[in-house]
C-alpha positions in Angstrom: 1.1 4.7 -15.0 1.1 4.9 -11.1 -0.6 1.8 -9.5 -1.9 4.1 -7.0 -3.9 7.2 -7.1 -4.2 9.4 -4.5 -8.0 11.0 -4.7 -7.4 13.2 -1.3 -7.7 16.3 -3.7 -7.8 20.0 -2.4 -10.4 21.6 -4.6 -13.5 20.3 -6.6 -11.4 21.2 -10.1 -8.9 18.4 -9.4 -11.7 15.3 -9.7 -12.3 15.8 -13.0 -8.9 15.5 -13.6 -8.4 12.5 -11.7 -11.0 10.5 -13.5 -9.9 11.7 -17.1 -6.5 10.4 -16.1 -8.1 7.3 -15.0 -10.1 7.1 -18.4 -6.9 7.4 -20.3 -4.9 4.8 -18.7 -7.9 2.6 -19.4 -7.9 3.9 -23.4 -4.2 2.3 -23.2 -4.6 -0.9 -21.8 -8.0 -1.4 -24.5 -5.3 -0.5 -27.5 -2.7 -2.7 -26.1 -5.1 -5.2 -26.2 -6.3 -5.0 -29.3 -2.9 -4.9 -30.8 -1.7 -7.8 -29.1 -4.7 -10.1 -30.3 -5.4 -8.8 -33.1 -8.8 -8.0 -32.1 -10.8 -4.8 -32.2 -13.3 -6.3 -29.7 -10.8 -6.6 -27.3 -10.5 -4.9 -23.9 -14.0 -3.1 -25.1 -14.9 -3.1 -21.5 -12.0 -1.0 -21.1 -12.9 1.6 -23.8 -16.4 1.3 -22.3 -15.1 2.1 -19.2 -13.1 4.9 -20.0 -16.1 6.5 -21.6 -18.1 6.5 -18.4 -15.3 8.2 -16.3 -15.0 10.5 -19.5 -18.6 11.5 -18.8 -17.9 11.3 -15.4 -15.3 14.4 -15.7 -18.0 16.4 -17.5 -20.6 16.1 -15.4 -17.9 16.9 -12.7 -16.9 20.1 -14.8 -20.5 21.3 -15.0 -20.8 21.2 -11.6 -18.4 23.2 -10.3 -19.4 25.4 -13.3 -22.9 25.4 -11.6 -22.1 25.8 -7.9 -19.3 27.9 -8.1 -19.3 30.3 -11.3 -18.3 33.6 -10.6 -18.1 33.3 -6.5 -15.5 30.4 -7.2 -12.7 33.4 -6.6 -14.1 34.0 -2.9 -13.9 30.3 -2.1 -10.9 28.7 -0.5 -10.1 25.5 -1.2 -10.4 24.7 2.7 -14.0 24.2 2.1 -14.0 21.9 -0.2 -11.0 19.6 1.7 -12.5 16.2 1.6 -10.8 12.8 3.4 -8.2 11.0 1.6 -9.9 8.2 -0.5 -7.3 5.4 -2.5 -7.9 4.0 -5.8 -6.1 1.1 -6.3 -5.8 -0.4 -10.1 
């Protein structure tokens, strides 16, 4: 996995996709964990983590679902261009 994410996205869709990437790199490093202690409990944070940015996505999802349903095809993604935001991890 990438260090850095860029989050300068070009259209609503791409932030859900973003944070379920996000959530998945944290499934892996809660695994990892728990394999190399021997430990379900560990990296639970991480788990617990990735299940927020899971629900996150969804809520994300219904959203654009919501706002732009069937006018979404009129739209241009120029609208929707928000500033370039970094996550670093």
């Amino acid at each position: 996995m990438q260090d850095r994410y860029n989050l300068d996205v070009a259209t609503p869709e791409e932030v859900p996709i973003i944070l379920e990437t996000v959530a998945n790199y944290y499934r892996e490093s809660q695994s990892e964990l728990c394999s190399a202690w021997q430990d379900e409990n560990a990296g639970k944070v991480w788990a617990d983590f990735a299940r927020i940015l899971e629900r996150a996505a969804e809520s994300c999802r219904k959203a654009i679902s919501k706002r732009l349903g069937k006018h979404h095809d009129r739209i241009t993604a120029i609208h929707f261009k928000r500033p370039a935001y970094r996550l670093f991890i």
